[in-house]
TIROKE-140670 format. One line per 10 residues: number of its first residue (from 1); for each residue x, y negated, z of N, C-alpha, C. Coordinates in pm, 1 decimal. Layout:
<nodes>
NUM	X,Y,Z,X,Y,Z,X,Y,Z | ...
</nodes>
This chain:
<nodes>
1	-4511.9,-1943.3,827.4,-4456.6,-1840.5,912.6,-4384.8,-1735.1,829.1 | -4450.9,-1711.7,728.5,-4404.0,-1617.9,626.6,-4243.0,-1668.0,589.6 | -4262.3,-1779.8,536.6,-4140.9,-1823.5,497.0,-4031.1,-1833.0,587.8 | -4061.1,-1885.7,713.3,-3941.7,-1842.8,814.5,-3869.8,-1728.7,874.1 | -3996.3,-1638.6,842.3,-3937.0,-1476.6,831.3,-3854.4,-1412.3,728.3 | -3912.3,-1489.8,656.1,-3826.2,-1423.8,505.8,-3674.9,-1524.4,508.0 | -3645.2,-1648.1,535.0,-3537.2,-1702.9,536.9,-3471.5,-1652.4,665.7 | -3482.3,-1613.9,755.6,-3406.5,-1496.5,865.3,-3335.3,-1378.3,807.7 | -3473.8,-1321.1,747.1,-3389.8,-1214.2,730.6,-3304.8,-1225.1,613.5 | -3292.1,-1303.0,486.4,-3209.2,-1345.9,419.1,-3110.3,-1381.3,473.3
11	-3099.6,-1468.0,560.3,-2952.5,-1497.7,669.4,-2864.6,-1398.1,686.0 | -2991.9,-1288.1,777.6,-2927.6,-1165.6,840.9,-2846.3,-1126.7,710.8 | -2941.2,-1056.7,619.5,-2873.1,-952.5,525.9,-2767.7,-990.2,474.5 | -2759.5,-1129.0,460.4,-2622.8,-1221.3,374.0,-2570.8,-1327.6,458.1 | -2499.3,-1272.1,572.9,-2401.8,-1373.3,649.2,-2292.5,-1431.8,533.1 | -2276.8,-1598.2,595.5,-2163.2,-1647.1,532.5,-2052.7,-1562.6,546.3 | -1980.4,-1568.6,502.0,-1835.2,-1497.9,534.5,-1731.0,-1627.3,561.6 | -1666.4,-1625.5,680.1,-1548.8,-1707.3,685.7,-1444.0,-1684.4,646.5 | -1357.0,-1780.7,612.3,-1210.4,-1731.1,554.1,-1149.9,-1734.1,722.2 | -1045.1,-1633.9,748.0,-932.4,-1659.9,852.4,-816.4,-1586.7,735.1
21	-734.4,-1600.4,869.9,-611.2,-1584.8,836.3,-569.4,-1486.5,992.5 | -452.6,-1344.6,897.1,-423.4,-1265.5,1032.5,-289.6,-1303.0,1006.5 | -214.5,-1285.5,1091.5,-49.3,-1313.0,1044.8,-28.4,-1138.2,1077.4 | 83.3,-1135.1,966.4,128.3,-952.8,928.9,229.6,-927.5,1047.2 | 236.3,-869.8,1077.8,407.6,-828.4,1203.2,457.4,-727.6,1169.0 | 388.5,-645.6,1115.4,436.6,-502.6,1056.4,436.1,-490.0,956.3 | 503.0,-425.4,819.4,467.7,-337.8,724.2,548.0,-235.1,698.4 | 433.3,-109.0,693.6,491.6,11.8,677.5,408.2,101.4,586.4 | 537.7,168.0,506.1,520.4,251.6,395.8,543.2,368.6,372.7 | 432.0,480.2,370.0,515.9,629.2,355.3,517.6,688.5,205.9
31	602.2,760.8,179.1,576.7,804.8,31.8,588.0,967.0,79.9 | 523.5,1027.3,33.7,527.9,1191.3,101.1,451.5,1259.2,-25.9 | 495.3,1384.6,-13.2,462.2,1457.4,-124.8,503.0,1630.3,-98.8 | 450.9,1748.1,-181.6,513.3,1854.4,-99.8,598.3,1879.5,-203.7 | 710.4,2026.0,-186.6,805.0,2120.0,-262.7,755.7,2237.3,-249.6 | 808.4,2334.1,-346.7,826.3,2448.6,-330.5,843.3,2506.0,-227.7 | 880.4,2417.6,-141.4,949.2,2458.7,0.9,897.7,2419.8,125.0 | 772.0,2325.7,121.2,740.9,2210.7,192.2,742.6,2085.3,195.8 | 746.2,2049.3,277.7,698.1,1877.0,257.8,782.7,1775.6,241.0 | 770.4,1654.0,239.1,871.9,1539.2,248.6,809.0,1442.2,256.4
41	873.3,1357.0,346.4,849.7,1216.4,383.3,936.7,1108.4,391.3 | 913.2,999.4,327.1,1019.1,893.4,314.5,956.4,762.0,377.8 | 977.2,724.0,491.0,906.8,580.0,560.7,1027.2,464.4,541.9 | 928.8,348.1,543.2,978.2,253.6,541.1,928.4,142.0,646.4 | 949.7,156.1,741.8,878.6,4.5,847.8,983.1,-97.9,836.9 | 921.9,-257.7,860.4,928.4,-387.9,931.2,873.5,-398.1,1002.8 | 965.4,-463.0,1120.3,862.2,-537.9,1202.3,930.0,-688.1,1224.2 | 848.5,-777.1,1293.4,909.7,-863.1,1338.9,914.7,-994.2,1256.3 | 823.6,-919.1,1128.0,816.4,-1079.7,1024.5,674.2,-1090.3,1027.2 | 697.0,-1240.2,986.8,530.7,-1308.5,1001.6,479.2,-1349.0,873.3
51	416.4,-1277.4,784.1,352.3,-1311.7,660.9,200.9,-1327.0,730.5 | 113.6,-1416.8,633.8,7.8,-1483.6,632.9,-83.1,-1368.8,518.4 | -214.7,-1368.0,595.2,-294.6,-1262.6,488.8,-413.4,-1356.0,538.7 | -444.1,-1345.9,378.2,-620.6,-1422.7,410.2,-702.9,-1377.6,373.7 | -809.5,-1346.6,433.5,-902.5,-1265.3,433.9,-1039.6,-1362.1,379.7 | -1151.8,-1348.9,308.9,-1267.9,-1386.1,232.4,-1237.5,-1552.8,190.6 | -1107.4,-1568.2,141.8,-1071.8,-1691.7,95.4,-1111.4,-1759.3,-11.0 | -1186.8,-1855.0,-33.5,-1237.2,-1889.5,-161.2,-1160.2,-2007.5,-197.3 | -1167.3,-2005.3,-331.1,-1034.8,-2107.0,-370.3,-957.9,-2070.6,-457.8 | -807.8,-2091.6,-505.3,-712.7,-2066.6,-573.3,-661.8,-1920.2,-538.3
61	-609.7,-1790.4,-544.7,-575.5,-1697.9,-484.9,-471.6,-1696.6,-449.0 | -520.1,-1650.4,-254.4,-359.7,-1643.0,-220.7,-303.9,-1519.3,-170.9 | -219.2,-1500.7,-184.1,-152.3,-1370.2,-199.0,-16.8,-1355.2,-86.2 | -18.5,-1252.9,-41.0,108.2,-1180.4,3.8,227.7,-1124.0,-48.5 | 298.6,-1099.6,-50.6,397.2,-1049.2,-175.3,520.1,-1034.4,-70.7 | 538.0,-865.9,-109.0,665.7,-864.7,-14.2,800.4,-747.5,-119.6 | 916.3,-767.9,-59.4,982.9,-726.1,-160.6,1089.3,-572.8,-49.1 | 1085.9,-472.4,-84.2,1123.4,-360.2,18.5,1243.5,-319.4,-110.4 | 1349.9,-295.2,-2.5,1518.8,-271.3,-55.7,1479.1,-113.4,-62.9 | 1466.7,-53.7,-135.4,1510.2,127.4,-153.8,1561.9,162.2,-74.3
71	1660.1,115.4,-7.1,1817.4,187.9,50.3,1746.2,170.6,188.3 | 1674.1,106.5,204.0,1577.6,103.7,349.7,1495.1,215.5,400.6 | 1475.7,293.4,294.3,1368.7,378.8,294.2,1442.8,523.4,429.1 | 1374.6,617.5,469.0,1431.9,726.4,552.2,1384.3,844.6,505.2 | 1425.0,929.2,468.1,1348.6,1055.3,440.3,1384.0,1160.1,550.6 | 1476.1,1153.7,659.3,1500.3,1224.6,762.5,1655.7,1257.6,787.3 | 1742.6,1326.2,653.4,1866.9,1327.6,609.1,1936.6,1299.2,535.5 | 2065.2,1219.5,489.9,2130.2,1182.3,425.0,2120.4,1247.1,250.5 | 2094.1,1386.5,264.1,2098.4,1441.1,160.1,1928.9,1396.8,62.2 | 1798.9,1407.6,144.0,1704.6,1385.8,109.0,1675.3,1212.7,95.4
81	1740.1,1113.2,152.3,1773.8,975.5,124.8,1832.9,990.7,-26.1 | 1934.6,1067.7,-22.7,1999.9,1040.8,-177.0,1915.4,1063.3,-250.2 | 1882.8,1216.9,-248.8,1750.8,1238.0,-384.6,1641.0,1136.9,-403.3 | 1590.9,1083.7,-279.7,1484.0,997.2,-337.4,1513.3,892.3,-373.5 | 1645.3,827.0,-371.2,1688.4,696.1,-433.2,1739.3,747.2,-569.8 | 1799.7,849.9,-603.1,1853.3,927.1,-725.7,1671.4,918.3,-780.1 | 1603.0,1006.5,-735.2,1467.4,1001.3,-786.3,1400.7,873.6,-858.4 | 1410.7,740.2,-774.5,1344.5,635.8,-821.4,1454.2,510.7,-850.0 | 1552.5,561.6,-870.9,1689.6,507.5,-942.3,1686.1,379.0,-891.1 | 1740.2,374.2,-759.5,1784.5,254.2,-706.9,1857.6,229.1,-740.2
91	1950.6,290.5,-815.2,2088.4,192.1,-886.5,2031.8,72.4,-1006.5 | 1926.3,128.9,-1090.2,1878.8,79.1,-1172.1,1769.9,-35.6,-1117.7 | 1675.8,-25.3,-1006.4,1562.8,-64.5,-948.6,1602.0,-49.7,-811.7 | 1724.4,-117.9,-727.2,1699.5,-139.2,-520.9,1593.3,-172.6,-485.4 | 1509.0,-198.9,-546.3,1364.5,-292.6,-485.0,1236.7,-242.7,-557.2 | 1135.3,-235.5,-475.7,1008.1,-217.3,-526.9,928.1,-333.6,-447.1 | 830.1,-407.1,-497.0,715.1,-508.6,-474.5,598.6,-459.8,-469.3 | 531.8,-514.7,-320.2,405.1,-486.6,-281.6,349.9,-652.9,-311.9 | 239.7,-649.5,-370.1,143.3,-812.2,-411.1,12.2,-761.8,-350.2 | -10.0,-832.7,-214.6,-158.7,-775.7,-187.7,-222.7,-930.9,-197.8
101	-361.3,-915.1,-297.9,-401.3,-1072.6,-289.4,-585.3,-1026.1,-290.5 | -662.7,-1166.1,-299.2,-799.0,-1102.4,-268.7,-880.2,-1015.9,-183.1 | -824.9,-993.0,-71.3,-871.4,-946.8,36.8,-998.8,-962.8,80.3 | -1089.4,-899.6,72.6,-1224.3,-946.1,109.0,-1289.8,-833.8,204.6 | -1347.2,-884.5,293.0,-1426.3,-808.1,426.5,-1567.0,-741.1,353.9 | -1558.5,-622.7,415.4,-1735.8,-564.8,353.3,-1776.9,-499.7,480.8 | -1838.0,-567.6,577.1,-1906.2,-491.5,673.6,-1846.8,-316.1,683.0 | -1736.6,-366.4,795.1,-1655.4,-268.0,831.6,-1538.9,-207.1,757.0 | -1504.5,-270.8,652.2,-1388.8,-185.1,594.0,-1346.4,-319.6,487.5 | -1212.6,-347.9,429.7,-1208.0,-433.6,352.6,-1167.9,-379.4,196.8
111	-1121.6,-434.1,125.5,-1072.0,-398.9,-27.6,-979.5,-569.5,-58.5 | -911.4,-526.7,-145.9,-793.9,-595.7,-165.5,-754.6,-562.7,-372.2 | -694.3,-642.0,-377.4,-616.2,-636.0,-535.0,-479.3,-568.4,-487.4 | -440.1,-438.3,-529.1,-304.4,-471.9,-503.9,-229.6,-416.5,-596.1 | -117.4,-458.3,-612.7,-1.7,-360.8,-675.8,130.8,-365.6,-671.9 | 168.6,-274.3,-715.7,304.3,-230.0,-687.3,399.3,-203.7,-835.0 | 494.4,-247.7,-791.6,631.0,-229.4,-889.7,758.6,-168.1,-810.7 | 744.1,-17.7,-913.4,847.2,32.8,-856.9,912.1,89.5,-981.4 | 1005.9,134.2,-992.5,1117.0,172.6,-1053.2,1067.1,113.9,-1274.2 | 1057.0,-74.6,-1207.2,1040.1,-113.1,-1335.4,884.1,-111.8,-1369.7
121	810.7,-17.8,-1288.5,653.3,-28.9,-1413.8,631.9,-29.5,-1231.0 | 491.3,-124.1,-1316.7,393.4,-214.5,-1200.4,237.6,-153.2,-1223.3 | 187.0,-127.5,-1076.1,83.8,-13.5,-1100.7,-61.2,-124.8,-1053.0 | -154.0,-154.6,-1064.7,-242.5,-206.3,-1057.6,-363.1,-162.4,-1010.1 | -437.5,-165.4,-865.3,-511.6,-125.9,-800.7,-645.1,-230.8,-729.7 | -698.7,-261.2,-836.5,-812.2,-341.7,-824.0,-918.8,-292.1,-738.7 | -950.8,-377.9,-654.9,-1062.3,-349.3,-512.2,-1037.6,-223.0,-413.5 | -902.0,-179.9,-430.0,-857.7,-121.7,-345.9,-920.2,-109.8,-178.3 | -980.9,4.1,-96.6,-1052.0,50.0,14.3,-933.1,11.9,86.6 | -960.9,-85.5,176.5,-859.4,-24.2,295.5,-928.5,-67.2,430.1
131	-873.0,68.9,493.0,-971.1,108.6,639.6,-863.3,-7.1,768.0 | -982.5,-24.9,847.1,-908.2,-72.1,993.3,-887.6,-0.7,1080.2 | -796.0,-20.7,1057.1,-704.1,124.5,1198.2,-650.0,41.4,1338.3 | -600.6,93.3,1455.4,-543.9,41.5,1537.7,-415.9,-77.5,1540.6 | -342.3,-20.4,1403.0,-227.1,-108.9,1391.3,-309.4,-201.2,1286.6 | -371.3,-257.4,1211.5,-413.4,-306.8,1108.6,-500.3,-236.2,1038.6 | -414.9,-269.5,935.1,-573.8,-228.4,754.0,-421.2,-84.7,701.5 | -522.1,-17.4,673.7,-464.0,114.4,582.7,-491.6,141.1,461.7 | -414.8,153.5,388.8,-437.0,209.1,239.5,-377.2,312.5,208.9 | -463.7,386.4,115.7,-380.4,547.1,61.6,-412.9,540.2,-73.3
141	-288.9,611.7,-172.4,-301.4,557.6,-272.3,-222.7,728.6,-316.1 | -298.3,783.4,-384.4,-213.3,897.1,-533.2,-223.5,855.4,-672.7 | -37.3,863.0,-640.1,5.7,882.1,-784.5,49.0,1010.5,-807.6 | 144.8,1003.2,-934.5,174.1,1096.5,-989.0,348.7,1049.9,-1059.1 | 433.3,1143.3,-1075.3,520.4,1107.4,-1100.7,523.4,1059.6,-1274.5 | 411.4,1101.7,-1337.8,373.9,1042.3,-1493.2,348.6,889.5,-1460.7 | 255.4,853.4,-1383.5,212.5,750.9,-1326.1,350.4,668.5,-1380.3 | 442.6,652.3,-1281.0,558.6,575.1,-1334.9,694.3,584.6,-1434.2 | 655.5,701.6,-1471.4,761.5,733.9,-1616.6,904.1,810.5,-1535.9 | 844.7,910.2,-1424.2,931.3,981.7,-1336.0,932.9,1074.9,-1378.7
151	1032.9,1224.9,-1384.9,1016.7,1353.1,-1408.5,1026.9,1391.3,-1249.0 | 949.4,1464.2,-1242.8,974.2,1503.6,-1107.6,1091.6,1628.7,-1059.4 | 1161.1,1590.2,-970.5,1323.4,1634.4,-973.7,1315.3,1810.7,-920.7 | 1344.4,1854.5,-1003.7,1429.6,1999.0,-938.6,1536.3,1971.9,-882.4 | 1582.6,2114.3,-788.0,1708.1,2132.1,-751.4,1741.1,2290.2,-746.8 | 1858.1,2335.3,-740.1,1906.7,2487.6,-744.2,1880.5,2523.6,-854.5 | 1856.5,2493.6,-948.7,1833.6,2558.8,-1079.3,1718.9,2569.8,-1137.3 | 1610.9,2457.4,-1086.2,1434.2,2492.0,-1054.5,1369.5,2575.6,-995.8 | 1478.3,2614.6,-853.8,1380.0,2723.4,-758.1,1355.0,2613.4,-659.8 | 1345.1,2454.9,-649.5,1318.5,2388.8,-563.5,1252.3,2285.3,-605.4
161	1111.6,2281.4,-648.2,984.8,2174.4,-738.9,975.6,2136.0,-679.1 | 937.7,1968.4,-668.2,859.8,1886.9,-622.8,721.1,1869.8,-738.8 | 621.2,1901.4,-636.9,474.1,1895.3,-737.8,464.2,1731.8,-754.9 | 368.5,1723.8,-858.7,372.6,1607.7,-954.4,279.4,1495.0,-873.4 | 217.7,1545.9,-749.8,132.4,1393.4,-665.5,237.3,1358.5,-605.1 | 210.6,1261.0,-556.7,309.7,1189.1,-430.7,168.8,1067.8,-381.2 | 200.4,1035.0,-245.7,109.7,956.3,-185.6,143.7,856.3,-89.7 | 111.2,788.5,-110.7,173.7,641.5,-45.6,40.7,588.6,16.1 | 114.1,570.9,175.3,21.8,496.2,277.9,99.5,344.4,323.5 | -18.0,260.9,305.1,42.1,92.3,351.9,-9.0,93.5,427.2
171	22.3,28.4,531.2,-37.1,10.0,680.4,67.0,-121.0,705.7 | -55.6,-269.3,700.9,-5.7,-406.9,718.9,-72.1,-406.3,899.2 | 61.7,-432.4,977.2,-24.1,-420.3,1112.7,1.1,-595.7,1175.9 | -139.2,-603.0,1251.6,-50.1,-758.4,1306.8,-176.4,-729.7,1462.1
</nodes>
């Protein structure tokens, strides 16, 4: 009797985990950060494509990997579009890469491998938290403009700073 109690609750405490698969429909990206002056926000959504994410997959690793054009990005006005592509030198770098692979479920919240390459240097975020929200899984992530070998840009003569965090939210929705 003992023993059948104790192999229960072993069950309980350690469910198998299944692998599925969600298909992505969305991905969206904010990069926001404040100024001297206030805030800024630069989004980037897709919709309408179908990438494959696998969730507690055991096996070979499989991965997501998506590739976002700069010039896609919105910061609200033409003038603040320029600076942030001037900022992360899309002439030099149009593209930055999201690689989300290893996805694994933890009773209510998941974690993921991920990283990113942007303007040339690739940032690496092992077991990365990401919460389930209404549209999907969320991630928030601070950097810093050292982080990627950025100076962070004045304007007017340096009466207009951008402080040195910046913060980027992924939100894969399906």
């Amino acid at each position: 009797m003992m023993r059948i109690l104790l192999a229960l609750i072993l069950i309980l405490l350690n469910p198998e985990k299944k692998e599925r698969e969600v298909i992505v429909t969305k991905k969206m990206i904010t990069v926001s950060g404040q100024t001297s002056i206030g805030g800024f926000s630069c989004d980037y959504s897709k919709e309408g494509l179908k990438d494959t994410l696998f969730i507690d997959f055991v096996g070979p690793t499989k991965e997501m990997v998506f590739d976002i054009p700069v010039q896609d990005f919105s910061c609200g006005n033409f003038l603040l579009n320029r600076d942030f592509r001037n900022t992360v030198k899309s002439d030099k770098y149009p593209s930055a890469k999201v690689k989300v692979q290893n996805l694994k479920s933890n009773y209510g919240h998941y974690t993921c491998d991920l990283s990113v390459t942007l303007v040339g240097k690739r940032l690496d975020f092992p077991s990365l938290v990401l919460k389930r929200v209404p549209e999907g899984l969320h991630a928030n992530l601070v950097l810093s403009f050292d982080d990627l070998d950025l100076e962070a840009p004045k304007k007017m003569g340096g009466m207009i700073k951008v402080e040195e965090k910046l913060t980027l939210d992924f939100t894969l929705g399906f």
